[in-house]
C-alpha positions as CSV (number, residue, x, y, z in Angstrom):
1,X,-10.0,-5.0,-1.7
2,X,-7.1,-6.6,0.3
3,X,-6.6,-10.1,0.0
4,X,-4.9,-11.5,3.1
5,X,-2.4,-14.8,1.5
6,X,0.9,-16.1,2.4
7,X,1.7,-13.7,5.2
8,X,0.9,-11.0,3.6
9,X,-1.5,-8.1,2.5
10,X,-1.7,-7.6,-1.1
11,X,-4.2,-4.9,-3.1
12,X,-4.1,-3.6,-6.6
13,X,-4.5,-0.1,-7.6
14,X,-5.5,1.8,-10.9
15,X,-5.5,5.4,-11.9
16,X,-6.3,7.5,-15.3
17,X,-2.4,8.1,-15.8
18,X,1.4,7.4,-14.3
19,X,1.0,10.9,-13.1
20,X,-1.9,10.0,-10.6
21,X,-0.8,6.9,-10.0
22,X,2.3,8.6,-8.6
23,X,0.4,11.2,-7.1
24,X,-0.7,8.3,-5.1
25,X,2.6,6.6,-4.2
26,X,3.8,10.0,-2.8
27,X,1.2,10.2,-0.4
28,X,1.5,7.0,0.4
29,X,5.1,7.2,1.4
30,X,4.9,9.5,3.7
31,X,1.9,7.6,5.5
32,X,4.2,4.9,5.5
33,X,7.2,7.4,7.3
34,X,5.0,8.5,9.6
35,X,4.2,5.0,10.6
36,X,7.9,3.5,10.3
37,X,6.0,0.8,8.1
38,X,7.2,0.4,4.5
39,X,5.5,-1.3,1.9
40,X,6.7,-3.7,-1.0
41,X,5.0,-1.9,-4.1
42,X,5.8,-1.7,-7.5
43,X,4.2,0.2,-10.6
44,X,3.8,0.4,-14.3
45,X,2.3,3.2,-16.0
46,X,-1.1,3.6,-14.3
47,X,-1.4,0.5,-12.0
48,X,0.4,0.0,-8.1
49,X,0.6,-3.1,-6.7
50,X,1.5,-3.2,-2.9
51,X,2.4,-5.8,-0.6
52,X,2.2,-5.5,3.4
53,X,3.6,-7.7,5.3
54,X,5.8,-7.1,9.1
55,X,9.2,-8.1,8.7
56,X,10.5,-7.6,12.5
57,X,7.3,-10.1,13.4
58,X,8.7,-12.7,10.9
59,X,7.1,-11.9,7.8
60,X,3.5,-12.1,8.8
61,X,0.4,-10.0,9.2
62,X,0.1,-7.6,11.9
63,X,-1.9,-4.8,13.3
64,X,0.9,-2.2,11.8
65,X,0.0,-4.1,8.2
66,X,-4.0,-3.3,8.7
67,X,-3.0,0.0,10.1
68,X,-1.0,0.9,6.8
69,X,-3.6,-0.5,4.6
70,X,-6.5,1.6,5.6
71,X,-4.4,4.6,5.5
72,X,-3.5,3.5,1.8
73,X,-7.5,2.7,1.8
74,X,-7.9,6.5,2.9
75,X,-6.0,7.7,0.4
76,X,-7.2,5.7,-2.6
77,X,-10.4,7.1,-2.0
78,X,-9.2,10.5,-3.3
79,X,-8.6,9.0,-6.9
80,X,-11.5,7.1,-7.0
């Protein structure tokens, strides 16, 4: 589930392996191309760890956030 603190949309994600998890990120990205909206993510072996947050509105949580996150939602759901 997202949790929606300090200006920003945060979610944890776990997989069975780095492979998936990367599997994951992959798809991801190019969600996040197609919407010009980059995330702040980071992973370690099986877990990714994003961060959403608009930096041309000032750092804070917009529409183009929630957009991104239930694309990311959308594609979680694959793994799961």
């Amino acid at each position: 589930m997202w949790i929606e603190e300090n200006d920003t949309l945060r979610r944890d994600f776990k997989f069975s392996d780095f492979k998936e998890a990367w599997g994951f990120m992959t798809e991801v990205a190019f969600h996040a191309e197609t919407q010009n909206h980059h995330p702040n993510w980071s992973n370690v072996y099986n877990s990714v760890s994003i961060i959403l947050t608009t930096h041309d509105a000032g750092n804070t949580v917009t529409d183009k956030d929630r957009k991104l996150a239930s694309a990311i939602d959308e594609v979680y759901s694959k793994y799961q």
